[in-house]
Backbone as ProteinMPNN parsed JSONL, in Angstrom:
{"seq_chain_A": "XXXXXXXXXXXXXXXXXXXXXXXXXXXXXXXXXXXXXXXXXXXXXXXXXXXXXXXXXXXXXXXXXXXXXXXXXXXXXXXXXXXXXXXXXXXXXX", "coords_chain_A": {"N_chain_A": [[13.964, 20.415, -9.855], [10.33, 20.031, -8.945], [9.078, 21.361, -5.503], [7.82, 18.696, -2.969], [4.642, 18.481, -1.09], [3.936, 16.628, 1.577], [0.106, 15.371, 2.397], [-2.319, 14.567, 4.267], [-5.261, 12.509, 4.583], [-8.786, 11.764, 5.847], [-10.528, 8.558, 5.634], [-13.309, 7.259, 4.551], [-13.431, 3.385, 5.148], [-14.858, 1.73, 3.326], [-15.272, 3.444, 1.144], [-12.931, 4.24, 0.464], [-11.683, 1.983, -0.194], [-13.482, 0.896, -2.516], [-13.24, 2.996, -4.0], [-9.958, 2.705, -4.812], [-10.284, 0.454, -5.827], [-11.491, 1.421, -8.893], [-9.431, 3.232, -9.009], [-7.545, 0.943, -9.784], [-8.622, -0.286, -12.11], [-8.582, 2.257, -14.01], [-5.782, 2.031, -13.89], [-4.717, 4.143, -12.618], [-2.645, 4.847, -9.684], [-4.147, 5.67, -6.694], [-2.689, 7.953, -5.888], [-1.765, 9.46, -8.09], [-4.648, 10.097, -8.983], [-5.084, 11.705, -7.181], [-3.493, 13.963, -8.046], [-4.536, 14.187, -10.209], [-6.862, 15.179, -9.529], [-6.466, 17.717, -8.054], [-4.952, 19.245, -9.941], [-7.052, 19.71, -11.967], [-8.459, 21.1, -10.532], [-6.795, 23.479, -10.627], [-6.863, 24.29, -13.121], [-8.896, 24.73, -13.814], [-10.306, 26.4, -11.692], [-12.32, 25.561, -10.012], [-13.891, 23.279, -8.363], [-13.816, 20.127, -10.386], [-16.451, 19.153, -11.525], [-20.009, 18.876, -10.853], [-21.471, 19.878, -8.208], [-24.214, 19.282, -6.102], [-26.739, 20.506, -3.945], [-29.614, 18.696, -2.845], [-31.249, 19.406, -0.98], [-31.161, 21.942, -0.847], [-33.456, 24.866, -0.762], [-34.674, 27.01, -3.343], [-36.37, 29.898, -4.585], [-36.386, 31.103, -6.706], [-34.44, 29.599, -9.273], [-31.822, 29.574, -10.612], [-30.127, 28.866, -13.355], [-27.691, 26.626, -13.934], [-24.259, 26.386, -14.76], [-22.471, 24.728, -16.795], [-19.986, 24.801, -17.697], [-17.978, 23.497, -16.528], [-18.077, 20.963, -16.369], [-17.318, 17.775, -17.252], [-18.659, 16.528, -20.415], [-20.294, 13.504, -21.862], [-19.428, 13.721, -24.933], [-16.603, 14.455, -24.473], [-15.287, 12.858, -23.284], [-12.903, 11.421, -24.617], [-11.349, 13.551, -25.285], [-10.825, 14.317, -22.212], [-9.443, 11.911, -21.607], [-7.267, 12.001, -23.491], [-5.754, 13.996, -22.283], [-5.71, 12.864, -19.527], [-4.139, 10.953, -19.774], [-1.676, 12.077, -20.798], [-0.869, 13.559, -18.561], [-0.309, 11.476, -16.974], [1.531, 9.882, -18.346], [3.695, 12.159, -18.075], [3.955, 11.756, -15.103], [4.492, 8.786, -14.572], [7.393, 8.823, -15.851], [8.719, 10.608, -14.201], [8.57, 8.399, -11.896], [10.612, 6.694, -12.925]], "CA_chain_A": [[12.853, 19.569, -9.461], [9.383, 21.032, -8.051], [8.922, 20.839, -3.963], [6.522, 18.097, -3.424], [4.265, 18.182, 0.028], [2.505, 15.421, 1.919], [-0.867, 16.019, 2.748], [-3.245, 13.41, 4.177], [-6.697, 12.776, 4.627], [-9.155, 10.593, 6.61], [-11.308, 8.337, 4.494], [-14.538, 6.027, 4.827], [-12.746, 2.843, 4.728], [-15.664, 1.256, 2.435], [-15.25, 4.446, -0.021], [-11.139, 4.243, 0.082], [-11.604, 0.098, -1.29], [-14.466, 0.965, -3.922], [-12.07, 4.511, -4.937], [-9.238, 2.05, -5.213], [-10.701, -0.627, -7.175], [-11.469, 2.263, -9.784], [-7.808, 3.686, -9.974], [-6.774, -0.036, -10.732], [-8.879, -0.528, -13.315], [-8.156, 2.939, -14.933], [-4.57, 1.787, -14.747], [-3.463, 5.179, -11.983], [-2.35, 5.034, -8.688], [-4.481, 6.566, -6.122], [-1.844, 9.174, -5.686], [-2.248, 10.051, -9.03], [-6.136, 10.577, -8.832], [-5.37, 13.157, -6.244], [-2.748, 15.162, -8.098], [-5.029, 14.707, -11.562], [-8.216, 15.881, -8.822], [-5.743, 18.814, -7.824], [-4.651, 20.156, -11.538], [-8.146, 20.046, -12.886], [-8.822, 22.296, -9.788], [-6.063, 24.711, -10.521], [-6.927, 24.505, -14.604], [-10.524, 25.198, -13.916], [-10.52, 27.484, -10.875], [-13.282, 25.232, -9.535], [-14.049, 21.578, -8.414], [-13.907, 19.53, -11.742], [-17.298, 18.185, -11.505], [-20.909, 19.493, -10.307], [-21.643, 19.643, -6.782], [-25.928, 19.638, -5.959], [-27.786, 19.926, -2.459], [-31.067, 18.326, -2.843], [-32.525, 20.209, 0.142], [-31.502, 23.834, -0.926], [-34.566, 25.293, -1.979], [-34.519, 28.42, -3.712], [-37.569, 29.93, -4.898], [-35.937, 31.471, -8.383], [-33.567, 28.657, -9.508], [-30.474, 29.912, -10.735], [-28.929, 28.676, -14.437], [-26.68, 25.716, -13.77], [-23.404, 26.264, -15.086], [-21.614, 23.643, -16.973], [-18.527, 25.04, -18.246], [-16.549, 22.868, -16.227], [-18.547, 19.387, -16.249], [-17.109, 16.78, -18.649], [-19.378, 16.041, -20.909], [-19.996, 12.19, -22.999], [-18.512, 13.814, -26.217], [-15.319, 14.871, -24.24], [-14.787, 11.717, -22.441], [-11.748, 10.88, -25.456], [-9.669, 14.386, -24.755], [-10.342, 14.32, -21.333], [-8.84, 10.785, -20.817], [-6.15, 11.964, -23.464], [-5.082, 14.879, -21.275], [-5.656, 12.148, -18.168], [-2.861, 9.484, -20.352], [-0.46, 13.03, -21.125], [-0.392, 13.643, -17.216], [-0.33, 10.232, -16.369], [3.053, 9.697, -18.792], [4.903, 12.939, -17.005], [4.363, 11.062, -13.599], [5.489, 7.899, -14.692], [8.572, 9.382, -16.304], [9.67, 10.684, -13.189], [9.126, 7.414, -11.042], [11.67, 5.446, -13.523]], "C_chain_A": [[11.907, 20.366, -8.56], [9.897, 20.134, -6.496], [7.797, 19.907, -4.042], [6.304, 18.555, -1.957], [3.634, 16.97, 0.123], [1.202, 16.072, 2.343], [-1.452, 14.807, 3.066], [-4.667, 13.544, 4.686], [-6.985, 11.685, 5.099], [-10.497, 9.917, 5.3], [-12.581, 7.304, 4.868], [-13.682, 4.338, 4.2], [-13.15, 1.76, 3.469], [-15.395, 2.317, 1.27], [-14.121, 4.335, -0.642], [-11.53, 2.699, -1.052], [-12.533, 0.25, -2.23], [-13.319, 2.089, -4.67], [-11.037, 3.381, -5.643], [-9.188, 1.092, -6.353], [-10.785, 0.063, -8.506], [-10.822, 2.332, -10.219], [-7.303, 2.132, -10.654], [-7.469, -0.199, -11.726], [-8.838, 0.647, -14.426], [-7.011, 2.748, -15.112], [-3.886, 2.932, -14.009], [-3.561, 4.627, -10.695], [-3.439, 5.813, -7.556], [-3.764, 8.435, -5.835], [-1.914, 10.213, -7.144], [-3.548, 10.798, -9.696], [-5.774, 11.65, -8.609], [-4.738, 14.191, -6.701], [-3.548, 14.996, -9.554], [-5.993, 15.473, -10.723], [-7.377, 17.391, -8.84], [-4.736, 19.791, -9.045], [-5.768, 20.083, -11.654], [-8.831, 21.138, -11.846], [-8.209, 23.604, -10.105], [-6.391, 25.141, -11.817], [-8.007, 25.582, -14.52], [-11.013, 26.246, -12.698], [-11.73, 27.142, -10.178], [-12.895, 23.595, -9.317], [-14.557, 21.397, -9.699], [-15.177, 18.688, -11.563], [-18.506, 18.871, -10.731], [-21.086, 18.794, -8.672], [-23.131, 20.229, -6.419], [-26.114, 19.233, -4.221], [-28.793, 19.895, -2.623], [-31.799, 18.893, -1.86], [-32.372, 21.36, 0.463], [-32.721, 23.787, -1.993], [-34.56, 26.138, -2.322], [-35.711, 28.533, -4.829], [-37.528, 30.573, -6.727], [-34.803, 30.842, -8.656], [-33.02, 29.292, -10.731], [-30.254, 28.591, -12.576], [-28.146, 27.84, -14.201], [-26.002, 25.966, -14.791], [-22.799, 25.244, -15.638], [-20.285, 23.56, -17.561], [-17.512, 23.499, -17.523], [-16.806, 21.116, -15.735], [-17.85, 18.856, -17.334], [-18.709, 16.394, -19.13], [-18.971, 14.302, -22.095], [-19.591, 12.862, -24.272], [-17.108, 14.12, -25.538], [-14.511, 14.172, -23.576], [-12.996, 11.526, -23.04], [-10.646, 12.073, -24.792], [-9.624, 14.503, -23.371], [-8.977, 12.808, -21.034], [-7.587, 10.962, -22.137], [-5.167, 12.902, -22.778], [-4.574, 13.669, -19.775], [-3.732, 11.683, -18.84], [-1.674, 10.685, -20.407], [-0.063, 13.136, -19.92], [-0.099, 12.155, -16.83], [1.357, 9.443, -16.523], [4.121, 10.822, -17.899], [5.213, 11.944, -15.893], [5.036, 10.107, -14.156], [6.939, 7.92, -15.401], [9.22, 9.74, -14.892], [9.901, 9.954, -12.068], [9.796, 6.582, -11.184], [12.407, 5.924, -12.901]], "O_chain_A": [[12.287, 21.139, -7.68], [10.541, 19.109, -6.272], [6.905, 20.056, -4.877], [7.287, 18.986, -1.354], [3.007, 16.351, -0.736], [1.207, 17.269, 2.631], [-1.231, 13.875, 2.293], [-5.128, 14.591, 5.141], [-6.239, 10.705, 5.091], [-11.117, 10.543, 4.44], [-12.32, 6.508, 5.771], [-13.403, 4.185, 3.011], [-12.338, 1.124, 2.797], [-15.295, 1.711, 0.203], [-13.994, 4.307, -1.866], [-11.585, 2.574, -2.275], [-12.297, -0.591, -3.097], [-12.727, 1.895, -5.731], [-11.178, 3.119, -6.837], [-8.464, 0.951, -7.339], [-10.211, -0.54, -9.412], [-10.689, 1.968, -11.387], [-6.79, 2.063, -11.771], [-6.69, -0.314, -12.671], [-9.001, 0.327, -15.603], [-6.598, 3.061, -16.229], [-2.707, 3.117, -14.309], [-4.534, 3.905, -10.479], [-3.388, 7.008, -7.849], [-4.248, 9.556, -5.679], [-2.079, 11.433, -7.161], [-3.579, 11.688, -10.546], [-5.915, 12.597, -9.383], [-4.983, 15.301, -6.228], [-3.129, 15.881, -10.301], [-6.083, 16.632, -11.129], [-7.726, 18.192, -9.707], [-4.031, 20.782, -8.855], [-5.932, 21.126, -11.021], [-9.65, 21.952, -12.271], [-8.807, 24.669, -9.952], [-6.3, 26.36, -11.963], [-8.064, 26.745, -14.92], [-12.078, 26.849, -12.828], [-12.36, 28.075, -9.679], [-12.014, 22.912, -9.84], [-15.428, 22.102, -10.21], [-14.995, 17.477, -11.444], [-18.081, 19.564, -9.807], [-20.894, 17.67, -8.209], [-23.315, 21.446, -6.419], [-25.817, 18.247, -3.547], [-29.354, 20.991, -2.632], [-33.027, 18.85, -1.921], [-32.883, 21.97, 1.402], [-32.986, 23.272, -3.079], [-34.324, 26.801, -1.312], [-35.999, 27.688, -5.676], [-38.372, 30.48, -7.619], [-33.842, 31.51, -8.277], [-33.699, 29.503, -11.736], [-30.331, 27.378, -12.381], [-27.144, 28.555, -14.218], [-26.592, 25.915, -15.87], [-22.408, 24.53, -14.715], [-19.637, 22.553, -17.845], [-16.647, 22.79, -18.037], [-16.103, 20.348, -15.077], [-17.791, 19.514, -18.372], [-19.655, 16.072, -18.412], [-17.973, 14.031, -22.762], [-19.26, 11.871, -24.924], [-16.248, 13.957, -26.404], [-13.366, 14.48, -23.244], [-12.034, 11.492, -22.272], [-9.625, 11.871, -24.135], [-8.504, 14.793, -22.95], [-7.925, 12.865, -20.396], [-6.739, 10.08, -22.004], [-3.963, 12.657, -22.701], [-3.486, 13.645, -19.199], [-2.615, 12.017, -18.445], [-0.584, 10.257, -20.028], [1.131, 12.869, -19.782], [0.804, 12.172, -15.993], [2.075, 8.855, -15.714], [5.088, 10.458, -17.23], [6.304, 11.407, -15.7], [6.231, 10.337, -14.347], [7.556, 6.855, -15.429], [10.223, 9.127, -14.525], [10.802, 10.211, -11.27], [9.994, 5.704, -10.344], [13.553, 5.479, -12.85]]}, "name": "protein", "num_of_chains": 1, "seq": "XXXXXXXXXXXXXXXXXXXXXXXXXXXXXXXXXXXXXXXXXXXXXXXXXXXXXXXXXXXXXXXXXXXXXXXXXXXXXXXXXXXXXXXXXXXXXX"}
């Protein structure tokens, strides 16, 4: 069996109850968010998702990258990769 750690974090308590409402209606756990957030980091060698500052200005704008955005055609294998991780976990909380 892997080692697990705890780790915790402080949260906006308006952000935590909107986040939450989410995982129940996808059907995971918050805890599960954080360890799908934390594989798609280690897959992708980046945050899974674009990150913009509206008040960098840069005077020769740079190529946005999207290798590692989901895109609307990939919605289906992402969320069947999500349902493949989603079955491991619940396999090992029976």
């Amino acid at each position: 069996m892997r080692k697990t750690e705890v780790y915790q974090i402080r949260l906006d308590s308006q952000e935590k109850k909107q986040a939450f409402a989410v995982f129940k209606q996808l059907g995971i756990t918050p805890a599960q968010a954080v360890r799908l957030f934390f594989k798609q980091v280690v897959l992708t060698k980046s945050i899974p998702f674009a990150i913009e500052n509206q008040a960098i200005n840069i005077e020769t704008p740079k190529k946005k990258s999207t290798n590692n955005v989901v895109k609307d055609e990939d919605h289906d294998a992402f969320f069947e990769e999500l349902n493949a991780l989603l079955g491991s976990d619940s396999e090992r909380s029976s």
